[in-house]
Each structure stands twice: as C-alpha cells, then as structure tokens.
Backbone bond lengths (Angstrom), bond angles and torsions (degrees), N, CA, C in turn:
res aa  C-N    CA-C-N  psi(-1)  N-CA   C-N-CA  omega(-1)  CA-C   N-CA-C  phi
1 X - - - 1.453 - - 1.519 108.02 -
2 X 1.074 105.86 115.62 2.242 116.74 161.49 1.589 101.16 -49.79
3 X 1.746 85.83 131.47 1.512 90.73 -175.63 1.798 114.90 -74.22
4 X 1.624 113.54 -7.00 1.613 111.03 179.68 1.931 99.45 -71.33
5 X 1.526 118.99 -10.64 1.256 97.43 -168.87 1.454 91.82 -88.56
6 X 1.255 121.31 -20.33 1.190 116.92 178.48 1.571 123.55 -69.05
7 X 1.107 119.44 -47.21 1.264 137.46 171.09 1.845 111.10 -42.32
8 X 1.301 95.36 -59.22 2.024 113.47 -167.94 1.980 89.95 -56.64
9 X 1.473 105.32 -51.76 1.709 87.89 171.48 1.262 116.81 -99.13
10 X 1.087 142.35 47.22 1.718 151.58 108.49 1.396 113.77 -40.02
11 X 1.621 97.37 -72.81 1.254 94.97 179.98 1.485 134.59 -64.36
12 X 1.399 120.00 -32.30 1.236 150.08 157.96 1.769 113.37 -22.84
13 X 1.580 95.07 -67.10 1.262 99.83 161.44 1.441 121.97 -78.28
14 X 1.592 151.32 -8.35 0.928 147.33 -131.82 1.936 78.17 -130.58
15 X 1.111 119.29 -43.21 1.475 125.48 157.54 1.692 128.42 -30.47
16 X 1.975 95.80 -66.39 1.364 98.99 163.29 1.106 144.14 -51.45
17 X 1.464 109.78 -37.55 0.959 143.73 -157.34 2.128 102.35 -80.24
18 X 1.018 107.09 -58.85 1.522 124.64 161.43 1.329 111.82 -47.26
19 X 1.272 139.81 -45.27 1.587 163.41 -172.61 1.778 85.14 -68.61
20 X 1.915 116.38 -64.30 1.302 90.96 -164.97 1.760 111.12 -111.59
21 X 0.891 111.33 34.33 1.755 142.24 -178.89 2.083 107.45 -38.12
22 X 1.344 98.73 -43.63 1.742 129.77 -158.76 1.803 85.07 -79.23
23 X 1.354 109.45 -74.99 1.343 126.50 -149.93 1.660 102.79 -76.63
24 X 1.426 121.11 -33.32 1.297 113.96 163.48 1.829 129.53 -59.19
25 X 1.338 87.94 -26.04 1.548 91.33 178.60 1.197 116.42 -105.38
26 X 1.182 123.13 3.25 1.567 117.91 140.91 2.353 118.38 -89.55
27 X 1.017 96.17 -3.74 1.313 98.08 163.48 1.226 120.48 -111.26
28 X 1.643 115.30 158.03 1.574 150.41 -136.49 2.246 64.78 -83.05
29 X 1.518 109.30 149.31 1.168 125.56 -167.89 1.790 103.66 -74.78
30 X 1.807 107.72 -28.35 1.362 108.22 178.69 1.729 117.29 -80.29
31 X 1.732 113.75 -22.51 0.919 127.21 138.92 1.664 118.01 -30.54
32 X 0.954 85.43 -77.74 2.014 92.25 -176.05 1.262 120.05 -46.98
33 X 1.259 133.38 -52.65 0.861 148.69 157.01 2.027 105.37 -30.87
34 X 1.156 90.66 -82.31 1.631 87.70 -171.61 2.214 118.97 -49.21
35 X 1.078 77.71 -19.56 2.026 98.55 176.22 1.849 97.37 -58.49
36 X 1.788 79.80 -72.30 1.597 79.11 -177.75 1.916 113.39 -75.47
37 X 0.733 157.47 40.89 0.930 161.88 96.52 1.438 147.42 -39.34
38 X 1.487 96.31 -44.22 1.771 115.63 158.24 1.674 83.43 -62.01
39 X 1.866 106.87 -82.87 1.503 83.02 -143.15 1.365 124.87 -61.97
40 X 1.398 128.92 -6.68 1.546 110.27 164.33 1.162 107.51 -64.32
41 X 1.271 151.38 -57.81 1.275 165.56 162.73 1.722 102.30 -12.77
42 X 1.320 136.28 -79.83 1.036 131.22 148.33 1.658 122.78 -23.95
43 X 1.444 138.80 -55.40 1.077 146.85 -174.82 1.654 104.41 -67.66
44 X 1.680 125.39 -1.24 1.263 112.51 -165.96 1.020 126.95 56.98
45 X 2.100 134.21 28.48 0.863 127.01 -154.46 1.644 92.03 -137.01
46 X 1.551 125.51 97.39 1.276 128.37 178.17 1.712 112.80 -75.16
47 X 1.333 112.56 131.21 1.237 139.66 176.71 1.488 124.09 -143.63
48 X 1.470 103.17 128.12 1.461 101.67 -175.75 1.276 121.85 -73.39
49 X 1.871 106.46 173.53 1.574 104.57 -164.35 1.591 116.59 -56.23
50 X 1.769 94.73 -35.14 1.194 112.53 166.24 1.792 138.51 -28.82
51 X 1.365 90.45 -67.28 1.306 129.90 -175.40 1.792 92.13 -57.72
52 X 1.353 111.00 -58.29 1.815 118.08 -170.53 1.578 97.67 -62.09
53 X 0.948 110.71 -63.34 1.549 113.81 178.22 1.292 114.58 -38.52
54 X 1.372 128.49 -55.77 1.596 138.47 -177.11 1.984 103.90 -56.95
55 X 1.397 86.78 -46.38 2.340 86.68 -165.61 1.637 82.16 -86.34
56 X 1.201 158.23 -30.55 1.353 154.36 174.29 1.796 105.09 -54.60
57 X 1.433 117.87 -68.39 1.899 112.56 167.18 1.428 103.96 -43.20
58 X 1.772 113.92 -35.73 1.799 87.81 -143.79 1.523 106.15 -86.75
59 X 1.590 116.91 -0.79 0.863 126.70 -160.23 2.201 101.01 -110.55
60 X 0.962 100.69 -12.81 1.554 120.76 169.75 1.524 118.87 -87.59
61 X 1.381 112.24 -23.42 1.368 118.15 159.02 1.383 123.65 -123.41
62 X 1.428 99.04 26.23 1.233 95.44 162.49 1.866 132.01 -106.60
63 X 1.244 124.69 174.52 1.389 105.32 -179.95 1.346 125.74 -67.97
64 X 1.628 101.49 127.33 0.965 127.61 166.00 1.749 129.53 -12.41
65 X 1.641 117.30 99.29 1.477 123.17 -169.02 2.153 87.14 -73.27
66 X 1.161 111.29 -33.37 1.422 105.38 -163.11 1.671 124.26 -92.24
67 X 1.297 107.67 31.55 1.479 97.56 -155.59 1.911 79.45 -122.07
C-alpha cells in the first residue's frame, strides 16, 4: 500500500474525529466510541474495534474542546 493512501485516511479520520472532539467528551467513553463509529462508518472509512477504542480514550483524556 502507497503511503498517500494512507495518509488521505489519517487525515480523514483525524478530521472526524475533530468534528466530534466536544460531544465525545461529554459522553460515557462507550458512548464515544459508538458516535465515532457511525461516523467512520458513514465516511466509508473502516477501522478496527481496536483502532476506535484507542482515538475514543485518547480523545477522553485529552484536553478539553469545551472548557
């Protein structure tokens, strides 16, 4: 695999992810998880459970979009 296809869904997800940044960290983490999940899911953008789980914590301990 070419690393630009890799990159375009990096960002892709790194996009969504920013879009729902606010609303995940006021929701329960299994919540979050399933949020971002639709929207990759919608975006045509497959990611493992793994993968959701990992940007779902990092984004639950991370600083605060709402303060």
């Amino acid at each position: 695999m070419d690393g630009s296809m890799e990159a375009g869904r990096g960002e892709k997800i790194a996009g969504i992810v920013e879009q729902l940044r606010a609303d995940m960290q006021l929701l329960p983490l299994e919540d979050s998880e399933r949020a971002l999940r639709q929207r990759l899911d919608d975006a045509g953008i497959v990611v493992s459970d793994a993968e959701i789980s990992r940007i779902a914590a990092d984004v639950q301990s991370g600083p605060s979009a709402v303060d």
